[in-house]
N, CA, C and O atoms as a MOPAC input file, in Angstrom:
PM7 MOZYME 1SCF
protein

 N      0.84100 1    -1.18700 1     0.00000 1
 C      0.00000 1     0.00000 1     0.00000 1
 C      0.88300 1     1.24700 1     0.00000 1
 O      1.77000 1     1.26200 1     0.85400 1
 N      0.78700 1     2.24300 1    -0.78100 1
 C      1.49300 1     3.65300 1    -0.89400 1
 C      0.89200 1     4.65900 1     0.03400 1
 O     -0.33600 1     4.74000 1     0.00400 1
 N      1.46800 1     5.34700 1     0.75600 1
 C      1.51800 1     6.62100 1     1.14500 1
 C      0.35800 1     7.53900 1     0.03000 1
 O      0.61900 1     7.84300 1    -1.13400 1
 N     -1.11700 1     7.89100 1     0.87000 1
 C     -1.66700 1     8.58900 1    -0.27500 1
 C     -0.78600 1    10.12400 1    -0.24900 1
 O     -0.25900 1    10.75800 1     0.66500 1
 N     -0.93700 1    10.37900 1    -1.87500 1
 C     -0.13100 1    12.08600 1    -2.36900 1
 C     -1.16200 1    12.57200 1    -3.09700 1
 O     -1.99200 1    11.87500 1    -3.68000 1
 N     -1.11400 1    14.26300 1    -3.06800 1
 C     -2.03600 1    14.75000 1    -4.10900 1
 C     -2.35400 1    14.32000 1    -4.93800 1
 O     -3.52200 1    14.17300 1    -5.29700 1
 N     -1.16700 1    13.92400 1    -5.59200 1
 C     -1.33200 1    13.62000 1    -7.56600 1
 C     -2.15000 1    12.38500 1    -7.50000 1
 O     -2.40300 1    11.80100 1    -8.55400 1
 N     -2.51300 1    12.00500 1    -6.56200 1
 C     -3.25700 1    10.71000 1    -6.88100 1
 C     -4.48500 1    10.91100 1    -6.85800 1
 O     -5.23400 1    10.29800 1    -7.61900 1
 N     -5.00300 1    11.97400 1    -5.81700 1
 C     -6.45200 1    12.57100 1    -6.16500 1
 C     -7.15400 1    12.82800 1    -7.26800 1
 O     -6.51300 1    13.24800 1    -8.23200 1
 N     -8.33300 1    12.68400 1    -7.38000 1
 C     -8.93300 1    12.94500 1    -8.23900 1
 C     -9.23800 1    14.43100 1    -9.30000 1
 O     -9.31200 1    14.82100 1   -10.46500 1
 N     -9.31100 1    14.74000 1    -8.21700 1
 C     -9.33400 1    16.23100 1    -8.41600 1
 C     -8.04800 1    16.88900 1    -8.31000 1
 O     -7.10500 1    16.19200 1    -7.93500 1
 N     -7.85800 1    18.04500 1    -8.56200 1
 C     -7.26400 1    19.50100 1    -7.50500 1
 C     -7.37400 1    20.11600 1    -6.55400 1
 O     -7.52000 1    21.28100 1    -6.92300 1
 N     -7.39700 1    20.05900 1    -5.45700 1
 C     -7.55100 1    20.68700 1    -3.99500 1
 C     -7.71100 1    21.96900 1    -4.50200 1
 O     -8.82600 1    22.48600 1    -4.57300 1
 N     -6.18900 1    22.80900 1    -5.04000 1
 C     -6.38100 1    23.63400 1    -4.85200 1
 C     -7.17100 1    24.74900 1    -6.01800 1
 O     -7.59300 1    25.89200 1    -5.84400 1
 N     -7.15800 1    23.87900 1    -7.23400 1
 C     -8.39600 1    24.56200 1    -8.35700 1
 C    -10.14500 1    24.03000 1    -7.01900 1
 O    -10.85700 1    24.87300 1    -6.47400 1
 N    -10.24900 1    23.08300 1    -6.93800 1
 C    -11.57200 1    23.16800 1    -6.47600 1
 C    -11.65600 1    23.98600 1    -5.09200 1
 O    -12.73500 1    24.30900 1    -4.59500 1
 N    -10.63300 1    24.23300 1    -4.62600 1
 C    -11.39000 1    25.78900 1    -3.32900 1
 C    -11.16400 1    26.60600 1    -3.99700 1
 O    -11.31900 1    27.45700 1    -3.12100 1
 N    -10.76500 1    27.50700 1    -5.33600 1
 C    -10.81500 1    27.81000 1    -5.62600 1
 C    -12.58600 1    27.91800 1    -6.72800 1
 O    -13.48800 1    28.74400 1    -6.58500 1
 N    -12.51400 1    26.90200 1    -7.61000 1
 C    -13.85400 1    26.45200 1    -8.37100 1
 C    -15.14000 1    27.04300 1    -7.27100 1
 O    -15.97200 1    27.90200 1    -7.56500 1
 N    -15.03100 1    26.37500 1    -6.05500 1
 C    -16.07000 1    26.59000 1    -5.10100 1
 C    -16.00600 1    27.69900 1    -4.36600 1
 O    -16.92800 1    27.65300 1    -3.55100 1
 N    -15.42700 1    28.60000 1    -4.25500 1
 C    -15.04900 1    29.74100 1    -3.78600 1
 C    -14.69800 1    29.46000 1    -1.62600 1
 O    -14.95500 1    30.02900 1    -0.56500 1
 N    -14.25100 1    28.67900 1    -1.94800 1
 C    -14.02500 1    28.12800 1    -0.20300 1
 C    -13.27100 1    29.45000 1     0.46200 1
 O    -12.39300 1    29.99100 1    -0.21100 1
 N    -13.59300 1    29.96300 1     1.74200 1
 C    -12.98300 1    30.83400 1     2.18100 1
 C    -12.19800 1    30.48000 1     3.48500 1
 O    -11.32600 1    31.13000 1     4.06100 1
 N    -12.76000 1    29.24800 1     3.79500 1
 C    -11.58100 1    28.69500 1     5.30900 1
 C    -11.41700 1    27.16700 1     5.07300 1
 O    -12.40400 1    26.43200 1     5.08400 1
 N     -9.84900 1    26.58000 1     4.80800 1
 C    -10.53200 1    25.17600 1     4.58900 1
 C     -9.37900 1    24.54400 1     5.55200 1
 O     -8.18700 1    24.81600 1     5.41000 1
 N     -9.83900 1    23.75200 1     6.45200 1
 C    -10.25400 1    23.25100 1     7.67500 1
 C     -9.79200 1    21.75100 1     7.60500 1
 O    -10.61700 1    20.84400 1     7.49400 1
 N     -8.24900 1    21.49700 1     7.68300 1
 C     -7.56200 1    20.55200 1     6.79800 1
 C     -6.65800 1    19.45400 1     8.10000 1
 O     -6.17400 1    19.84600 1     9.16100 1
 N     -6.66400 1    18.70600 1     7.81000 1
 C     -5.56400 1    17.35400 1     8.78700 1
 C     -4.42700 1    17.33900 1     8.34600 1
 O     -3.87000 1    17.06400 1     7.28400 1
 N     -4.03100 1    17.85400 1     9.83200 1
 C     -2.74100 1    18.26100 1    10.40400 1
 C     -1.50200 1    17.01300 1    10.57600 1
 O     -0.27300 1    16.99600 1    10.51300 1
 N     -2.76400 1    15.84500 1    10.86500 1
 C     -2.06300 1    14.62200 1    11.67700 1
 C     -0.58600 1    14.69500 1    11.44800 1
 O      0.04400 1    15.47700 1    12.16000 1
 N      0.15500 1    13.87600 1    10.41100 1
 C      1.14800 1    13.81300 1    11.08700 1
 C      1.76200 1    14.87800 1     9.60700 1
 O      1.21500 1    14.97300 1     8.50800 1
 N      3.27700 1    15.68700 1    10.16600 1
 C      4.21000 1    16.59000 1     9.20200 1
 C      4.75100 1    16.09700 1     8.62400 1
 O      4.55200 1    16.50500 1     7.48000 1
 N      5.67400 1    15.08700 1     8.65100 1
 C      6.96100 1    14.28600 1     7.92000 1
 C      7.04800 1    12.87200 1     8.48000 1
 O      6.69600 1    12.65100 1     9.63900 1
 N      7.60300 1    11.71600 1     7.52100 1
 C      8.17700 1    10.56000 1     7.72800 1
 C      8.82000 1    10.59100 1     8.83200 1
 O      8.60800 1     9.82100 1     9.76800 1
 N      9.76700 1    11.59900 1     8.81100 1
 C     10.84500 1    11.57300 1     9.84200 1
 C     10.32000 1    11.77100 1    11.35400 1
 O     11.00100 1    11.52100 1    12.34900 1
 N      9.44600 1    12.09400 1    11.36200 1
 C      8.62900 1    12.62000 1    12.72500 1
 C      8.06700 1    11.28000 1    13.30700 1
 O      7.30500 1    11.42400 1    14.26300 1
 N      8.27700 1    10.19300 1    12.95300 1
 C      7.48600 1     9.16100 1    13.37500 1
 C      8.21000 1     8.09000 1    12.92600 1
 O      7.76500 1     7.22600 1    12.17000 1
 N      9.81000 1     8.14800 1    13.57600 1
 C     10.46200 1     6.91700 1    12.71800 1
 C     10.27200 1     5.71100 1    12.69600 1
 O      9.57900 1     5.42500 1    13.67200 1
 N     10.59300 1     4.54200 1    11.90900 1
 C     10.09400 1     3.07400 1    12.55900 1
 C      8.59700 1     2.90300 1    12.25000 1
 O      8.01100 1     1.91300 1    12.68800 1
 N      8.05900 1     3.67400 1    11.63400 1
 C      6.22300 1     3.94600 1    11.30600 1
 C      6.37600 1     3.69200 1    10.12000 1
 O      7.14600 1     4.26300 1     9.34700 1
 N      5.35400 1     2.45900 1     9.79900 1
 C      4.98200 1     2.59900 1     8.29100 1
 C      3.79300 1     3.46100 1     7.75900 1
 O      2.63200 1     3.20700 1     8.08200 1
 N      4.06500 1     4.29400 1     7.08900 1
 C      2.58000 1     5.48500 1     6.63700 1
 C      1.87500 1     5.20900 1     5.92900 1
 O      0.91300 1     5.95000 1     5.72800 1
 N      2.03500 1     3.98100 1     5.20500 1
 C      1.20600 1     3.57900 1     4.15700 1
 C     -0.40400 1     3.25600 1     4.03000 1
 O     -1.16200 1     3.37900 1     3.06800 1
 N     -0.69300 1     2.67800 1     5.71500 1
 C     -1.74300 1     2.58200 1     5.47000 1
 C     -2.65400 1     3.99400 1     5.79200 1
 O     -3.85400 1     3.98700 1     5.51600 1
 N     -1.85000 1     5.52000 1     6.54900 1
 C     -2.61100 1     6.26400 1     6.69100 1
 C     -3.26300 1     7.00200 1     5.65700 1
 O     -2.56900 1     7.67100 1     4.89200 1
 N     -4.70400 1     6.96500 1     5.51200 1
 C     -5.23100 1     7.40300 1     4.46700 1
 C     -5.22000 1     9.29400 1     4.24000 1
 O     -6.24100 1     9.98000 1     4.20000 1
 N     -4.29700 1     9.63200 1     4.16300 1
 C     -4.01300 1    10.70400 1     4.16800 1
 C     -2.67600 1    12.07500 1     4.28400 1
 O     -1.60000 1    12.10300 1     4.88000 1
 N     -3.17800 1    12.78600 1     3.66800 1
 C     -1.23600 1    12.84600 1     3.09900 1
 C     -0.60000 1    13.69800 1     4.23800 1
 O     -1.33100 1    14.11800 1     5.13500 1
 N      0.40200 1    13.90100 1     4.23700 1
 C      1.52100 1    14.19300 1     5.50600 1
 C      1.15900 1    16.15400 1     5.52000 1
 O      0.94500 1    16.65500 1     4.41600 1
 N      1.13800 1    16.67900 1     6.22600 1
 C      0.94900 1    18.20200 1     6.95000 1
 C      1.98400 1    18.94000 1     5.63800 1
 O      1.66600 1    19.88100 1     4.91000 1
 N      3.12700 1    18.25700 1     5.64100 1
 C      3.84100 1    19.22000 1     4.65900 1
 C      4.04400 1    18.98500 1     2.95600 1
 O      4.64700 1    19.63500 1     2.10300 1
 N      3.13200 1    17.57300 1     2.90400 1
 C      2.94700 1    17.90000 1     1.36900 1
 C      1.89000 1    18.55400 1     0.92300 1
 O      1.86900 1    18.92300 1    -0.25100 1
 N      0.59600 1    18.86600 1     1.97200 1
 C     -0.59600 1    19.76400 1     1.46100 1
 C      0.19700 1    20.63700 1     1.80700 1
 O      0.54400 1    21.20700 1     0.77200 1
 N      0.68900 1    21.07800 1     2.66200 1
 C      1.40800 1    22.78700 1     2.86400 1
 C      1.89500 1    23.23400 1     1.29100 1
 O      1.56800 1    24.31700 1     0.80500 1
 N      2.73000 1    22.22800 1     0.57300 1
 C      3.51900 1    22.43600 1    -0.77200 1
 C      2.39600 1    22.80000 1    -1.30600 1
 O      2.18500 1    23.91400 1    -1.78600 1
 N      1.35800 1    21.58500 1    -1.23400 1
 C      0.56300 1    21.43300 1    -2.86500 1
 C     -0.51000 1    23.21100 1    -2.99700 1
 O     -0.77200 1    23.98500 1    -3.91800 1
 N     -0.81900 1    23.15000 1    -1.53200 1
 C     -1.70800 1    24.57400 1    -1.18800 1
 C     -0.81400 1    26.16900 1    -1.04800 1
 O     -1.39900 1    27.24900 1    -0.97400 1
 N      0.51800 1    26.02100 1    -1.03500 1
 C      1.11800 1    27.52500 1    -1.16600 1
 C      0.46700 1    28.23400 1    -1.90700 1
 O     -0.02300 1    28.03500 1    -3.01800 1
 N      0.49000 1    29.63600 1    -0.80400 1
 C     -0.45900 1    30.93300 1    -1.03300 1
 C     -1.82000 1    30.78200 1    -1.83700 1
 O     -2.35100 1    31.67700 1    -2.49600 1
 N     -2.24700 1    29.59800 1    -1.67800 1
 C     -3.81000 1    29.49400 1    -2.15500 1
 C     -4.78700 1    30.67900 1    -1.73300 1
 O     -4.54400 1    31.36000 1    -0.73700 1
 N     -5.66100 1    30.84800 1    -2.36100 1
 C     -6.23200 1    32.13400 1    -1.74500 1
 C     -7.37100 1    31.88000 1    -0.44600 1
 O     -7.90800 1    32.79800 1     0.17400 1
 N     -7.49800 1    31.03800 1    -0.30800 1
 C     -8.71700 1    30.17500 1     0.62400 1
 C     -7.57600 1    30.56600 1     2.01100 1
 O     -6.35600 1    30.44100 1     1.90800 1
 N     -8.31600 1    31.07200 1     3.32600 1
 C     -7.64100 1    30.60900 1     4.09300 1
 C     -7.33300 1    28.92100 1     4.46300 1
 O     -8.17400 1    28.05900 1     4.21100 1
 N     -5.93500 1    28.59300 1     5.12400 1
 C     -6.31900 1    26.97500 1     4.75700 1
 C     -5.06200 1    27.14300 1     6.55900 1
 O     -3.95000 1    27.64600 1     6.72400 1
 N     -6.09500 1    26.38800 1     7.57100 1
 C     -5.68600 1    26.07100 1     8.93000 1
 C     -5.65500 1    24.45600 1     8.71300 1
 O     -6.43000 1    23.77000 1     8.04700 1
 N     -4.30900 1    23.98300 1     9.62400 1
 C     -3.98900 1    22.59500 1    10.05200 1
 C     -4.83300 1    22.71600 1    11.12000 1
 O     -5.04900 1    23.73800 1    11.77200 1
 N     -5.38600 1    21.43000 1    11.29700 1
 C     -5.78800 1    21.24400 1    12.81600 1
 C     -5.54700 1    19.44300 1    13.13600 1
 O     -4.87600 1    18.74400 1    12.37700 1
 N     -6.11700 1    18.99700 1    14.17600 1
 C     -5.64200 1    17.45600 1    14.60700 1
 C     -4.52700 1    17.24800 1    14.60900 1
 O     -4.15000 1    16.12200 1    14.28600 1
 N     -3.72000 1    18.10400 1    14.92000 1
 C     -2.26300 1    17.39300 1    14.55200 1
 C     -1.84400 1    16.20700 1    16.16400 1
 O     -2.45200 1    16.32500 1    17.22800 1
 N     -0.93400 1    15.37300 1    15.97000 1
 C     -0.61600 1    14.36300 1    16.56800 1
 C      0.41600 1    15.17300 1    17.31100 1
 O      0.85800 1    16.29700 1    17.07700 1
 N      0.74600 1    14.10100 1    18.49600 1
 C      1.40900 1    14.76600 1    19.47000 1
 C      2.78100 1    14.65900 1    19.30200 1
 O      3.44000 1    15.00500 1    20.28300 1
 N      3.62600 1    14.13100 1    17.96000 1
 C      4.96500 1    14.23900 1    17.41100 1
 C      5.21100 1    15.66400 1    16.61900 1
 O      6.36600 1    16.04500 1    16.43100 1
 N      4.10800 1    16.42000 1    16.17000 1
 C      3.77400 1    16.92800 1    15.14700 1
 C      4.78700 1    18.13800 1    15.46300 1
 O      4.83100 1    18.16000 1    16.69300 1
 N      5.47000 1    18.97000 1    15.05800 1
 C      6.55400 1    19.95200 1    15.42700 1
 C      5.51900 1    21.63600 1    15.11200 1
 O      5.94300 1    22.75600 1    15.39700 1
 N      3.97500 1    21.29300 1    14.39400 1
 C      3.60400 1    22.73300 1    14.37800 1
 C      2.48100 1    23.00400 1    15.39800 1
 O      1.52700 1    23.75500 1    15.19500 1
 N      2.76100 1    22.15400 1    16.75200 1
 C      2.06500 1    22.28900 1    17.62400 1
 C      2.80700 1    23.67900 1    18.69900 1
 O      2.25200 1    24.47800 1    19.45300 1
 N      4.13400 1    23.50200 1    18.36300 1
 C      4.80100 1    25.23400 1    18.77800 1
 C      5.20900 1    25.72300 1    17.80700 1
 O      5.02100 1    25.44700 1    16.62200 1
 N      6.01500 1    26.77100 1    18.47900 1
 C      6.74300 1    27.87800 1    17.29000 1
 C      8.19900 1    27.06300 1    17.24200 1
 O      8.96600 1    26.61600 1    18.09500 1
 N      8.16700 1    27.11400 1    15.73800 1
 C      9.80400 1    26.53100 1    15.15600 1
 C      9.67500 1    26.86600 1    13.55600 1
 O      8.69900 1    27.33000 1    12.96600 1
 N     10.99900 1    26.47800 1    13.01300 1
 C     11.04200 1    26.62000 1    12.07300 1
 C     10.10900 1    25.84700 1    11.09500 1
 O      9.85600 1    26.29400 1     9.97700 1
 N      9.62700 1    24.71300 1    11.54100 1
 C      7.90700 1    24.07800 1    10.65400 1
 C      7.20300 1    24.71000 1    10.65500 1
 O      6.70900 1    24.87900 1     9.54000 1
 N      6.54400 1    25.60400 1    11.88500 1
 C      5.93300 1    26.33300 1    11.75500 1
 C      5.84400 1    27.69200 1    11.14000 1
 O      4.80700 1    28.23100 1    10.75300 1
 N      7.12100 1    28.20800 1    11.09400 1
 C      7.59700 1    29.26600 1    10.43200 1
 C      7.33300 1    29.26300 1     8.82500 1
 O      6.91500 1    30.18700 1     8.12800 1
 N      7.73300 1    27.84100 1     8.42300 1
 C      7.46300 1    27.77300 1     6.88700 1
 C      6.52100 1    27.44400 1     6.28400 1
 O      6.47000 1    27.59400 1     5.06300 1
 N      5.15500 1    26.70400 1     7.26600 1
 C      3.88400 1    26.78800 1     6.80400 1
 C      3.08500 1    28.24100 1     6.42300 1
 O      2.49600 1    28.61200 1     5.40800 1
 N      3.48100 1    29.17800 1     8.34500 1
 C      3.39300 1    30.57600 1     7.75000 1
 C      4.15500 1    31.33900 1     6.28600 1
 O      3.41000 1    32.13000 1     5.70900 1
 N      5.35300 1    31.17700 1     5.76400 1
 C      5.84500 1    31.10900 1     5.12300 1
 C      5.20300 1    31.03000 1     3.70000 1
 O      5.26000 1    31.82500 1     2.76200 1
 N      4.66900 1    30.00900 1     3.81000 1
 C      3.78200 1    29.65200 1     2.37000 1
 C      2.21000 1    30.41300 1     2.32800 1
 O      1.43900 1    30.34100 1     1.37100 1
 N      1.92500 1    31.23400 1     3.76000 1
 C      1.01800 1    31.77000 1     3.36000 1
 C     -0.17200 1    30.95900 1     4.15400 1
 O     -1.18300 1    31.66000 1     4.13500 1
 N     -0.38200 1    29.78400 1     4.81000 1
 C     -1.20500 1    28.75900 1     5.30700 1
 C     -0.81100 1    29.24500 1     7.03900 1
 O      0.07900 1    29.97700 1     7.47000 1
 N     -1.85900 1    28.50800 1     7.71300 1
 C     -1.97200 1    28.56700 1     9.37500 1
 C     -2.10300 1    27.20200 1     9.80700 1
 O     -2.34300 1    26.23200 1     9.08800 1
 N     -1.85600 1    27.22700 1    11.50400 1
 C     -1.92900 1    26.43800 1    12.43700 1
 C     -3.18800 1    26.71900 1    13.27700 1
 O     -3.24800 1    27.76000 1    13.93200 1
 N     -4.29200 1    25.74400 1    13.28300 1
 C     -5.18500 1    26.42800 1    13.99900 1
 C     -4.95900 1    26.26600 1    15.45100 1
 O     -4.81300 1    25.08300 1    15.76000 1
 N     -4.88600 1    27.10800 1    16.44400 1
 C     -5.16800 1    27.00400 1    17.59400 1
 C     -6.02600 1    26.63700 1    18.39700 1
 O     -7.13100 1    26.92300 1    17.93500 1
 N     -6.12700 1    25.97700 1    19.70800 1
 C     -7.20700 1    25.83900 1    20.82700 1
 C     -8.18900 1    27.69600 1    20.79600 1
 O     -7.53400 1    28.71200 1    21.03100 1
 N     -9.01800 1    27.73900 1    20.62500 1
 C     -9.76700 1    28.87100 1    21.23500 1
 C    -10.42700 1    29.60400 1    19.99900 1
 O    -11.27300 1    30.49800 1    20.02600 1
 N     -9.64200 1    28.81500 1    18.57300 1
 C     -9.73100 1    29.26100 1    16.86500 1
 C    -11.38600 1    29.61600 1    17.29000 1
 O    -11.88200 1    29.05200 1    18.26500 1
 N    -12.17800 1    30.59900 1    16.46600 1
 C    -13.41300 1    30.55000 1    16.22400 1
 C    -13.33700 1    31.09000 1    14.73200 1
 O    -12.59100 1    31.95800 1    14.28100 1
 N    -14.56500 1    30.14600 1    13.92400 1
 C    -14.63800 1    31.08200 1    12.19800 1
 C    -15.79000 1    31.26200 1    12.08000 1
 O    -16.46300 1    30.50300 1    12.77700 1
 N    -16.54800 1    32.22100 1    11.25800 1
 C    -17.87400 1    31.99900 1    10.92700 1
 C    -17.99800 1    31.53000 1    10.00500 1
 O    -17.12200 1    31.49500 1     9.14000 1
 N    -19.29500 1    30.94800 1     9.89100 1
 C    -19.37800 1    29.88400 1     9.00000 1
 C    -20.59700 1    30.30300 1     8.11100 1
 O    -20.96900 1    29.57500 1     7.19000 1

């Protein structure tokens, strides 16, 4: 079983929040990198790693917050992961986040 990646989707993430005019999209954080979880096989998690949607979604126009992240996850503080998600223009949602909906 492979590691799911964008390109395997059906779609475009980031043409369809775009297509749909999405203004907050509300995305799994779980885990950032391979390396964050060594000795783990990822294959069966159905879902792709914190920093390849960070890539695939740079400066999308949708706001786009991580949330669920796991307790290895490095953008649960301030560091340089976190720095470069901000970086690309994307957020970390916080405990206390409120959006309207």
């Amino acid at each position: 079983m492979q590691r799911f990646h964008w390109q395997t989707f059906r779609s475009d993430l980031r043409a369809w929040l775009a297509t749909h005019r999405v203004h907050i999209a509300l995305l799994d954080g779980t885990c950032f990198s391979p390396d964050k979880l060594p000795g783990r096989d990822l294959a069966p998690i159905p879902r792709p790693l914190a920093q390849d949607t960070a890539r695939h979604l740079a400066h999308v126009e949708a706001e786009v917050a991580f949330i669920h992240l796991n307790h290895t996850n490095p953008l649960w503080r301030s560091g340089k992961e976190r720095a470069w998600i901000e970086g690309l223009g994307l957020r970390v949602g916080v405990q206390g986040d409120v959006w309207s909906l």
